[in-house]
C-alpha positions as a Python dict, from the first residue, in 0.01 Angstrom:
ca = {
    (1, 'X'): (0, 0, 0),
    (2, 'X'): (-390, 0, 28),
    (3, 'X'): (-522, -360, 101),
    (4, 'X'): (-913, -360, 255),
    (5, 'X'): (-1139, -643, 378),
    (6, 'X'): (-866, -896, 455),
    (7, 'X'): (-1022, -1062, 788),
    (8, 'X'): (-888, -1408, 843),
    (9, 'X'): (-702, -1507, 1250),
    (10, 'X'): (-443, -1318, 1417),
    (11, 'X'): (-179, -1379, 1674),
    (12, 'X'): (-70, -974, 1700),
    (13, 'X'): (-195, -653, 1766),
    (14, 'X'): (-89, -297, 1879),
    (15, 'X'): (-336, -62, 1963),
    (16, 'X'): (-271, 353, 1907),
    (17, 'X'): (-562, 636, 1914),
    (18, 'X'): (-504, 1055, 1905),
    (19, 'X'): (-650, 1311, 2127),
    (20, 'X'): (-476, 1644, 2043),
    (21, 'X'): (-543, 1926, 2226),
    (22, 'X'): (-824, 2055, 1993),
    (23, 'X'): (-894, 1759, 1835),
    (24, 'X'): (-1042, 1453, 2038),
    (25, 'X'): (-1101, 1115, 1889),
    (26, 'X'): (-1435, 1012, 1869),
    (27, 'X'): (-1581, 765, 2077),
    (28, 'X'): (-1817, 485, 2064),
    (29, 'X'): (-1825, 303, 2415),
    (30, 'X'): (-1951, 402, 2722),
    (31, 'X'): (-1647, 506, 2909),
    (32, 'X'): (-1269, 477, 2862),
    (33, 'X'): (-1168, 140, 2881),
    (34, 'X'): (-882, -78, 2777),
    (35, 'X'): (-1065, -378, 2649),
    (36, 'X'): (-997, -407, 2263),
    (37, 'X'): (-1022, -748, 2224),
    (38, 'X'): (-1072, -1092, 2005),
    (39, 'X'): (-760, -1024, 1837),
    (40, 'X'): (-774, -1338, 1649),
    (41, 'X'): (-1003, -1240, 1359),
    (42, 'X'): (-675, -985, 1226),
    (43, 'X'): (-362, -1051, 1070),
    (44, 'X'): (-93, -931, 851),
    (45, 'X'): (-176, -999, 475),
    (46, 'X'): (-34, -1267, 273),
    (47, 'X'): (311, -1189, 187),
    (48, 'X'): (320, -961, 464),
    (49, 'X'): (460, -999, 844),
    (50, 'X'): (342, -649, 981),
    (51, 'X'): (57, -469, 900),
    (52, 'X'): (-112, -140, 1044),
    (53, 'X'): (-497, -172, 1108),
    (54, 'X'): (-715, 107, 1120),
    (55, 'X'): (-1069, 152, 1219),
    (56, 'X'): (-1199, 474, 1103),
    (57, 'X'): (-1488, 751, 1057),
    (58, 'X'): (-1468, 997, 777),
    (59, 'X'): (-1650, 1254, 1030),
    (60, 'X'): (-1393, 1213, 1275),
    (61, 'X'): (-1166, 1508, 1335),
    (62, 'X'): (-861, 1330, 1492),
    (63, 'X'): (-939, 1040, 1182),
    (64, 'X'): (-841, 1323, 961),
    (65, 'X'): (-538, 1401, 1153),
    (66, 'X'): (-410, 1033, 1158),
    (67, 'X'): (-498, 964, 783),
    (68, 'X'): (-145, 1110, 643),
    (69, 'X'): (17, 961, 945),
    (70, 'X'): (-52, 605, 834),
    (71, 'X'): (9, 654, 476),
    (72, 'X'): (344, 827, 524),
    (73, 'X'): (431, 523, 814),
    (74, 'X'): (277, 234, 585),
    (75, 'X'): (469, 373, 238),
    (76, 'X'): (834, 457, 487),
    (77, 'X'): (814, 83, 625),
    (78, 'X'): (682, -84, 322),
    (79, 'X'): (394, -252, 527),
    (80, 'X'): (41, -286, 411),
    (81, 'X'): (-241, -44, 519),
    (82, 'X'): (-578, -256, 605),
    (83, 'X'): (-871, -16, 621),
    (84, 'X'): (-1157, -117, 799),
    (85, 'X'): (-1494, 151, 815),
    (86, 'X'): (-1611, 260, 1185),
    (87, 'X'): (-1873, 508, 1143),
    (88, 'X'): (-2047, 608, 1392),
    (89, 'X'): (-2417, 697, 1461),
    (90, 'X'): (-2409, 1056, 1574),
    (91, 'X'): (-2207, 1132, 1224),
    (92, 'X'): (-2515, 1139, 1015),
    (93, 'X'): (-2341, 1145, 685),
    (94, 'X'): (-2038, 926, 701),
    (95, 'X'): (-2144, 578, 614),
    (96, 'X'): (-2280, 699, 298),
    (97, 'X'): (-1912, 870, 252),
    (98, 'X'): (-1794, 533, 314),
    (99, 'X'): (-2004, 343, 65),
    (100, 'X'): (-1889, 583, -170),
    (101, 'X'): (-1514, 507, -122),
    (102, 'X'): (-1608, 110, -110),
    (103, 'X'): (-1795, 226, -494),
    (104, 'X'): (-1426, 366, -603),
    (105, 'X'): (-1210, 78, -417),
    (106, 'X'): (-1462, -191, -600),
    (107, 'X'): (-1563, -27, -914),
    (108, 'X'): (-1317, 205, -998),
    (109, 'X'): (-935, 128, -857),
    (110, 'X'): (-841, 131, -490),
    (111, 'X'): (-553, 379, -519),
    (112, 'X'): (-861, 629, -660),
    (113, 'X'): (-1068, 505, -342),
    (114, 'X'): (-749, 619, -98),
    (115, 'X'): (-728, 949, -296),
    (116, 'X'): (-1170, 1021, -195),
    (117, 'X'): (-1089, 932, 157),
    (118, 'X'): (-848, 1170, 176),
    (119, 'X'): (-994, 1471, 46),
    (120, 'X'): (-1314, 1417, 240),
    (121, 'X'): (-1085, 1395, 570),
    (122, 'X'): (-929, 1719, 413),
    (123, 'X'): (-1312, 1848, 355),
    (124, 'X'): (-1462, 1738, 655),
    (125, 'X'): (-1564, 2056, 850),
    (126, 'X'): (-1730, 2151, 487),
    (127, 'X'): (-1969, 1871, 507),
    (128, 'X'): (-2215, 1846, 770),
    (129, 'X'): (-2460, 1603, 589),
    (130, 'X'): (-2594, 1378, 357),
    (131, 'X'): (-2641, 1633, 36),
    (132, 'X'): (-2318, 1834, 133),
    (133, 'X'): (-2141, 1492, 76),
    (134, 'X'): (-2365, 1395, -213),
    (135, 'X'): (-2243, 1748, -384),
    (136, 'X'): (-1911, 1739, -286),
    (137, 'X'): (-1890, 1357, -432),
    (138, 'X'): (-2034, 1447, -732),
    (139, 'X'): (-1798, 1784, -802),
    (140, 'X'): (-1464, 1541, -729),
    (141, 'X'): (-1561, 1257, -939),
    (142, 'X'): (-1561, 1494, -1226),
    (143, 'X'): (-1269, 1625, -1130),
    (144, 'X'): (-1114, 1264, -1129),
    (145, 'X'): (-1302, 1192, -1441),
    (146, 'X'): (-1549, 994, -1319),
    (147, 'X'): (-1945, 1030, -1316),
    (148, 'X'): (-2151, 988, -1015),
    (149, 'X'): (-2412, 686, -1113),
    (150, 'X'): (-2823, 833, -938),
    (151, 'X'): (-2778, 561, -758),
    (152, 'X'): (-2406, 445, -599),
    (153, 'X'): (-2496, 108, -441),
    (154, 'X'): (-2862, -35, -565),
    (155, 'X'): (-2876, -377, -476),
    (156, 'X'): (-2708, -224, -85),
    (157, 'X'): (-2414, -477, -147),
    (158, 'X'): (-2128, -212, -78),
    (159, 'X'): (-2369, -48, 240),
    (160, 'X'): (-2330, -457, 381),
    (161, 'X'): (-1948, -450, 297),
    (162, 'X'): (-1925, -137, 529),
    (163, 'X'): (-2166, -296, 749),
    (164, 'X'): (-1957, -582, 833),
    (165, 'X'): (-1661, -355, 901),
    (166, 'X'): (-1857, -206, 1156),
    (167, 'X'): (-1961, -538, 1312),
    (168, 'X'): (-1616, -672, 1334),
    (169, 'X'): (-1534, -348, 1490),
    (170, 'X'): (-1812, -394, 1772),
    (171, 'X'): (-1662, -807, 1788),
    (172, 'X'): (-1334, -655, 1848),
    (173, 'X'): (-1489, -399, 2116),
    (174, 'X'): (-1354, -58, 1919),
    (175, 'X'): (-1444, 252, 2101),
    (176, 'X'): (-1249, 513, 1975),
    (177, 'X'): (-1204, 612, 1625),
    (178, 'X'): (-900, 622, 1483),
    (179, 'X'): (-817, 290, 1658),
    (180, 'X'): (-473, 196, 1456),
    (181, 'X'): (-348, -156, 1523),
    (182, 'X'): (-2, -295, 1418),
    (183, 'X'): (-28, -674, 1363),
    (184, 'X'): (217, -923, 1317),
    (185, 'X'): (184, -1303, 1272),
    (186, 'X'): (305, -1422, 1635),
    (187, 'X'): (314, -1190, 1883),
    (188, 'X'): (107, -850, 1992),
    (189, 'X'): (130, -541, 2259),
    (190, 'X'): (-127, -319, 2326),
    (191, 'X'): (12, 64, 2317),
    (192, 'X'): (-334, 291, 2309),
    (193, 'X'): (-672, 329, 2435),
    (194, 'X'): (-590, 332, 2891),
    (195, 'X'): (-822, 486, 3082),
    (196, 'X'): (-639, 789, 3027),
    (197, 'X'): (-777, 812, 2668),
    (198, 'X'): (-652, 718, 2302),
    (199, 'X'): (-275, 811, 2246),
    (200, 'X'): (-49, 1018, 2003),
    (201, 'X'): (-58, 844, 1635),
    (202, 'X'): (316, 1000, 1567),
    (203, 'X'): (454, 698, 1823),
    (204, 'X'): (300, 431, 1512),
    (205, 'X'): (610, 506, 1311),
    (206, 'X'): (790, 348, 1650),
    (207, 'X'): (560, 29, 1689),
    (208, 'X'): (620, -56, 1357),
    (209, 'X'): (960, -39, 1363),
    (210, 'X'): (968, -215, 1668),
    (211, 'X'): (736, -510, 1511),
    (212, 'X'): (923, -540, 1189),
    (213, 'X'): (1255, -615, 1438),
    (214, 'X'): (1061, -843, 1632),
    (215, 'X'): (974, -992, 1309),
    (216, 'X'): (1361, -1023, 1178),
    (217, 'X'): (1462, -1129, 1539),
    (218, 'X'): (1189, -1448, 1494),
    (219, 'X'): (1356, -1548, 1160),
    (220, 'X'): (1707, -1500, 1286),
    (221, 'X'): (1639, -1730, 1581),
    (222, 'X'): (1474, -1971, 1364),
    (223, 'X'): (1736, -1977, 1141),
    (224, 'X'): (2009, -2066, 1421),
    (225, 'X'): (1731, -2352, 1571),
    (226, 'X'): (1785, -2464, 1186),
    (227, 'X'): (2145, -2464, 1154),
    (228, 'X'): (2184, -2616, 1510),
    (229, 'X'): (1977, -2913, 1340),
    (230, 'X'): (2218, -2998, 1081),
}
């Protein structure tokens, strides 16, 4: 389940990164530091008590690696997936890849947006800039029967969409991409990003499990505080 742009206040958060051994996450900061903060601004959808958050860059190798991770974890525990776009400077081509998924998500349908974002993560070391992405977009939409428009985002409304993603990213202090965060409604633990560098995205399945039992543990106790008041 694909849900993107929800930024309203937050109470959770659990923080994972990747660093295979070939495969480093990419980062933004200025040295490794645990200091992802202002954890207010997320939270789980409506409807929803856990989410997974995840700040990402198309051009990031370990981005690419994490992408099925999160969709196999958010479809197994039925929680929503919140995409937010991180792209970062020295990846010359990548904002425009993700304007072009925000054209898809808005325009077109968001499950069709998901689809793009994975076969440029699957593309990646193909495209090294802005016409190699421009070519590439244009040979998938028509094989998703869809026409590139000569110009994807005139009036630069989708380019401030991905804009603010990146700003709340910076707010939140994000300096490694993927930076996955598992929020719930009333509690949070932070899991990734030490001074020893981002962690292994296979232990999400793990936090989420553990946050959608801290989640049923909070009802169950509020349900005996109820009963105890009749």
């Amino acid at each position: 389940m694909l849900i993107r742009n929800t930024i309203v206040a937050a109470a959770a958060t659990v923080m994972l990164a990747f660093t295979p051994y070939t495969m480093h996450a990419q980062f933004a900061g200025k040295g490794p530091r645990d200091n992802f903060r202002d954890t207010t601004v997320l939270r789980p959808p409506a409807g929803s008590k856990v989410a997974i958050i995840v700040f990402e860059d198309l051009g990031c190798p370990a981005c690419a690696h994490a992408h099925p991770i999160e969709r196999q974890v958010a479809e197994q525990y039925h929680v929503p997936l919140v995409r937010y776009d991180f792209p970062l400077a020295q990846h010359i081509w990548t904002f425009d890849g993700a304007v072009n998924a925000r054209y898809l998500q808005d325009k077109v349908s968001p499950k069709l947006a998901d689809e793009y974002r994975s076969a440029v993560f699957v593309a990646q070391m193909s495209i090294s800039s802005k016409d190699d992405l421009r070519q590439f977009t244009d040979h998938w939409m028509q094989q998703h029967g869809q026409k590139m428009p000569p110009v994807i985002d005139p009036g630069g409304l989708l380019a401030r969409e991905v804009q603010a993603d990146y700003d709340l990213g910076k707010r939140l202090n994000v300096e490694y991409t993927p930076t996955l965060v598992v929020v719930t409604r009333n509690n949070y633990q932070v899991v990734g990003g030490t001074a020893e560098g981002p962690n292994d995205p296979t232990k999400l399945a793990g936090v989420v499990e553990g946050a959608i039992a801290q989640t049923k543990g909070a009802a169950a106790g509020h349900g005996d505080h109820a009963a105890a008041g009749r």
